[in-house]
N, C-alpha and C positions, 0 to 999 in steps of 0.2 A: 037544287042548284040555281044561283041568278038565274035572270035573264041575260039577255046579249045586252041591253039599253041599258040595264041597270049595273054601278059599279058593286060586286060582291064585298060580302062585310068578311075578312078574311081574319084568321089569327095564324102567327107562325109558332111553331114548333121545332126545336132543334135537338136532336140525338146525336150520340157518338157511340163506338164500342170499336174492337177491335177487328170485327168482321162485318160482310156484308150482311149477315144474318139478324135480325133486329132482335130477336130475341136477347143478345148481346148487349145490344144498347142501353142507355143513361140518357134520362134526359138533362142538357147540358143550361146550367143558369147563366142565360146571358146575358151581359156586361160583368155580373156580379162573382160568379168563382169558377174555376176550373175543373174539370173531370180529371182523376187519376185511374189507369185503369193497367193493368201489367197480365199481357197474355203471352200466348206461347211462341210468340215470335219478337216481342217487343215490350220495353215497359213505356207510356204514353201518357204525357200529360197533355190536354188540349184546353181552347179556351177559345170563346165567341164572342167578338164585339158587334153590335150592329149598333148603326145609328137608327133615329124615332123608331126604336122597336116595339112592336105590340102582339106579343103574344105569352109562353107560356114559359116557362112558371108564374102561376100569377103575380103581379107588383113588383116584377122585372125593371130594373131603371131603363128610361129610354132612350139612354147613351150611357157612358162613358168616360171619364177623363181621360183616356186612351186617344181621341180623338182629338183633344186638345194638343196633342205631341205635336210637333212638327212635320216630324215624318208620316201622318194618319191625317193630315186637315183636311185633305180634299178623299177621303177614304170613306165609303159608304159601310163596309162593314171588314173584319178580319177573321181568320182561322189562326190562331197563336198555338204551338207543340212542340213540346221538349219529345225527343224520339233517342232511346235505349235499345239500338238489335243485338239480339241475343245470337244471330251472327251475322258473320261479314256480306256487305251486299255491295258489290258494286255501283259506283256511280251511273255507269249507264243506265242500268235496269230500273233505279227507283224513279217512278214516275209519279206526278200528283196532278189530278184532275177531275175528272167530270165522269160517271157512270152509267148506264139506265139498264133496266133489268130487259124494257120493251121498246118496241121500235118506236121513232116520234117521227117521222120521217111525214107522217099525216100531217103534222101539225107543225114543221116549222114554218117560219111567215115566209112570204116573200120576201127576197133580200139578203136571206141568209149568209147563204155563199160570199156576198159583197162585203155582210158583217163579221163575216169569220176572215176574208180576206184584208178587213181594214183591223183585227185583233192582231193577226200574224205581222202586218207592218207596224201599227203604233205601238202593241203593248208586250205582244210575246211573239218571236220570231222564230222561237221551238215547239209552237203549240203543233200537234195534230193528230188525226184520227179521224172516223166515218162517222159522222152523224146522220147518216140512211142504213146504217146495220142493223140487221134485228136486233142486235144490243150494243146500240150506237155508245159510242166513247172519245172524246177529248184530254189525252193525256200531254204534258209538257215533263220532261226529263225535271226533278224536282230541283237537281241545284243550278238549273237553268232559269227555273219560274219565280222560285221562291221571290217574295221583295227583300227579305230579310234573313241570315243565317251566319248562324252562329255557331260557333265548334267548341262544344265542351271538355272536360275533362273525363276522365275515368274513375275519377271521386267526385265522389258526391259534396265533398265539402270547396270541391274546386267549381263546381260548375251553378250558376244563379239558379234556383227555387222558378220555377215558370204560374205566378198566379196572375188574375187581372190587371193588379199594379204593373206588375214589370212588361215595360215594352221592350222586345227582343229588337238589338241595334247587332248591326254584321260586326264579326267580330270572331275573337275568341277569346276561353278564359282558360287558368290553369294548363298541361300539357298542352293542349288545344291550339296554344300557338304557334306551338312546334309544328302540329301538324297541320295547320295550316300555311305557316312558311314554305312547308314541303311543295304545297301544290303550286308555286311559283306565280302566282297570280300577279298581273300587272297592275299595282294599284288593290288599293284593302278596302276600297268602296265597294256598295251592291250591284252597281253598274258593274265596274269592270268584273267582279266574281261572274255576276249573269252572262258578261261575254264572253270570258273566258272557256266557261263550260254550255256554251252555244255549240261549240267545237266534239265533236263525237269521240275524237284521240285522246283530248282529257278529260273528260267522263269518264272513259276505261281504266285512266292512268289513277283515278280516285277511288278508294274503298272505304263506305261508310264502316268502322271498323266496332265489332261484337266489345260490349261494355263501353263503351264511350256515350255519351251523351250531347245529342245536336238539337241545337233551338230554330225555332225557323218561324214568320211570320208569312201571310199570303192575303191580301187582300186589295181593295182599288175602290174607286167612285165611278165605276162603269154599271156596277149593276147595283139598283138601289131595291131594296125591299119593301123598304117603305109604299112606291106606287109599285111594287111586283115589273121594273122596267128595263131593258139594257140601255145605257145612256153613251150611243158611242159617236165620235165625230162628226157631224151634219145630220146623226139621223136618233130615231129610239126606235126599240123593238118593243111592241109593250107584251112582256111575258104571261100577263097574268090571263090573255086569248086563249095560249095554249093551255091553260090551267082547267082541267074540271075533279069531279070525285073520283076518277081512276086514275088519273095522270097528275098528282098534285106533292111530286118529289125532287127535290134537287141533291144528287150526292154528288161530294166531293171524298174522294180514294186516292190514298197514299200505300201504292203498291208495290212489287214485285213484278214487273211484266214479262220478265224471261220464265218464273216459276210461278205464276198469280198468287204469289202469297199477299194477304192484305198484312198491313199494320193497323193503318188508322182509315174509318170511315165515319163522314160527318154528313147528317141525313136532314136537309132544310123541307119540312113537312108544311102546306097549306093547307087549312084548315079552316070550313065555312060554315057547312050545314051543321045546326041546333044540334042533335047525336054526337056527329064526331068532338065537335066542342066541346061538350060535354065529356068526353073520354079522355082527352088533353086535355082538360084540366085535372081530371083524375089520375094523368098522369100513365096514361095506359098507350097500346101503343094503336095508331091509326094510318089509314088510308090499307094498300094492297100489301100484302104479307110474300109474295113469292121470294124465295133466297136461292141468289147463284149456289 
């Protein structure tokens, strides 16, 4: 492991699969294509954009034309996913966020609490959960967080293909409009969608509904991978502190939080010492194996 004086020569690594079980996972190419993966609760396409990326698969582009969108210029990275439940899930329940298997509660910096209190005012006003639990978690109701979200159809030939090219814009296609007219939304922007279901009454009043297919994008320029840093109003947090060979995981979980069923889990792996590089690039999987 570094030193403290010196900055680590890091490589990222990024998985997906359906469960929090790694064993599950794929490693996912990113800027370049998409994961498709259909498990027993969900058929899931996902897709990683990050800006100056450097890490695994090797000769990864490091960016994007994603980025060049409009909606993504000031966007350090995204999680892009077309999401198929194979049954109905209430809007309240599905939540998308942040996971850890162990407690970090050592290792957040000073400031925290100021940091997480200036996320809930500037960027998400739904975010919460314990980050002192022995298995600390940050969840945001998902059609509250989402930036982007999109309502499909229940054919496939109605609803857009999710690969790198296509940027998911809020919206719907095919039936999908209908059911989206249904939820009376003030205004067909991602703002008003995000406020609307700020609201806990129509959350309940929304059921992601079994065969239909929903797009959704989630990403920001708060947290840059590139310096391992959180970049949030008057301050930075440099994440890569907390980082060493046992703690070196970021997940993001698209769950079930009334029945913890997972759909999708995206596993942002750091990766330093000569060994483990060495196995990322082979493609194998690294750092701590524990499974909820």
């Amino acid at each position: 492991m570094p030193s403290q004086t010196e900055l680590p020569k890091y490589r990222l690594r990024v998985t997906a699969g359906p469960d929090y079980d790694r064993s599950t996972h794929q490693q996912v190419a990113v800027n370049d294509k998409t994961l498709h993966f259909d498990g027993d609760r969900a058929a899931v396409d996902v897709g990683v954009h990050i800006q100056n990326f450097s890490g695994y698969p090797e000769n990864s582009p490091k960016t994007s034309p994603y980025f060049s969108q409009p909606l993504h210029a000031h966007d350090q990275y995204s999680i892009s996913c077309s999401f198929t439940p194979k049954e109905n899930i209430n809007g309240n329940d599905l939540v998308f966020g942040n996971d850890f298997d162990h407690p970090i509660r050592d290792r957040l910096p000073m400031g925290f609490n100021a940091a997480l209190k200036t996320v809930k005012w500037a960027i998400d006003p739904s975010i919460d959960g314990d980050a002192y639990a022995d298995k600390p978690y940050l969840y945001s109701p998902a059609l509250a967080t989402w930036n982007q979200f999109r309502i499909g159809g229940k054919s496939n030939a109605a609803t857009p293909k999710l690969t790198t090219e296509y940027v998911v814009e809020e919206g719907a296609d095919g039936d999908g409009v209908e059911s989206r007219a249904a939820v009376n939304i003030s205004g067909d922007t991602a703002k008003a969608r995000r406020s609307h279901f700020q609201n806990e009454k129509h959350r309940k009043e929304f059921d992601f509904e079994a065969g239909r297919t929903y797009l959704a994008d989630f990403g920001n320029g708060y947290l840059s991978f590139s310096d391992m840093s959180i970049h949030l109003p008057g301050f930075t947090i440099p994440v890569i502190s907390m980082v060493d060979d046992t703690m070196n995981e970021l997940r993001y979980v698209l769950k079930n939080v009334k029945t913890g069923e997972v759909y999708l889990a995206v596993l942002f792996t750091v990766v330093w010492d000569q060994p483990e590089l060495e196995k990322a690039q082979n493609g194998e999987q690294t750092g701590d194996q524990d499974v909820d």
